[in-house]
C-alpha positions in Angstrom: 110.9 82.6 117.5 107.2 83.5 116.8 105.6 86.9 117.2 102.1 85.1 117.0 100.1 85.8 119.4 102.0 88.9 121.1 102.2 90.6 118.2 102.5 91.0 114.3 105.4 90.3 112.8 107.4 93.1 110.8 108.8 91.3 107.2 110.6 93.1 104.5 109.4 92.2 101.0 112.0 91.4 99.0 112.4 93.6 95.3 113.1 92.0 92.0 116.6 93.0 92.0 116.8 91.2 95.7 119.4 88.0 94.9 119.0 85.1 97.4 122.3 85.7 99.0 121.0 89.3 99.9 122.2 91.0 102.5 119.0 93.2 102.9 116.6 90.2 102.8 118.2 87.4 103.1 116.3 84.1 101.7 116.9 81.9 104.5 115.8 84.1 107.0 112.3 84.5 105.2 111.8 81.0 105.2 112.3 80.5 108.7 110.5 83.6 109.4 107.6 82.0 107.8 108.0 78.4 109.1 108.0 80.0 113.1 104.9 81.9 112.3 102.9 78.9 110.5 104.1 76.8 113.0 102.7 78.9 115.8 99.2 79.7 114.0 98.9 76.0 113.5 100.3 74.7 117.2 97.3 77.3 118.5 95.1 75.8 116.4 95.8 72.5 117.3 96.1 73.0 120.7 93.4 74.7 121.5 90.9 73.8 119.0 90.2 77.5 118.0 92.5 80.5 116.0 90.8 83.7 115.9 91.8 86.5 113.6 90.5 89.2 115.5 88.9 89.3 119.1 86.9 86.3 120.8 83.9 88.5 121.1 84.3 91.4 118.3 81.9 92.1 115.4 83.6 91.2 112.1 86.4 89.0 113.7 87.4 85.3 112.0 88.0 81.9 114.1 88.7 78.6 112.9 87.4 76.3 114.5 88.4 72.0 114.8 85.9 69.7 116.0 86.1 66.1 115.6 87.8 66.0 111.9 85.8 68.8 110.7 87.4 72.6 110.2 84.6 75.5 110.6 85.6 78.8 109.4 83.3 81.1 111.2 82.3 85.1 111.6 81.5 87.3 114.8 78.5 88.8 114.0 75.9 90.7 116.3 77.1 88.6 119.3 77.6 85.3 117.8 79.7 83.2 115.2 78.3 82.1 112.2 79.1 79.3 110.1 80.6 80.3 106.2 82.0 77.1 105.3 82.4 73.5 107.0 85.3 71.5 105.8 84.5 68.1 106.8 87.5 65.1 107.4 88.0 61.9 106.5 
């Protein structure tokens, strides 16, 4: 189950002497770790048509943004989101 958007999730980095087999930080369990998280981000996105990293409404916060085909990745600035880049689809 996904953490996003309660909460951050809590991963252990695996060392170089980690084996995938480990009982510390097991392999598997990374992956689906990652593939609940990804899934969740992308779902919101999606869904909604809007992920923000950071508040709706807070200086120096992030949103994506879908309309139509096109992705906008935008920043909160001074009370309103401006545009950085415009990723238009096919």
């Amino acid at each position: 189950m996904a953490s996003y958007p309660v909460s951050v999730i809590s991963l252990t980095n695996p060392t170089g002497g980690d084996r995938l087999g480990s009982s510390t930080v097991p392999h598997s369990t990374q992956h689906i770790n990652l593939n609940n998280e990804l899934t969740a981000l992308f779902t919101q996105l999606i869904t909604n048509g809007t992920l923000y990293l950071g508040g709706s409404t807070t200086d120096s916060s992030w949103r994506l943004r879908l309309s139509g085909n096109d992705l906008y990745v935008e920043h909160y600035e001074t009370d309103t989101w401006v545009e950085y880049v415009k990723i238009e689809g096919a």
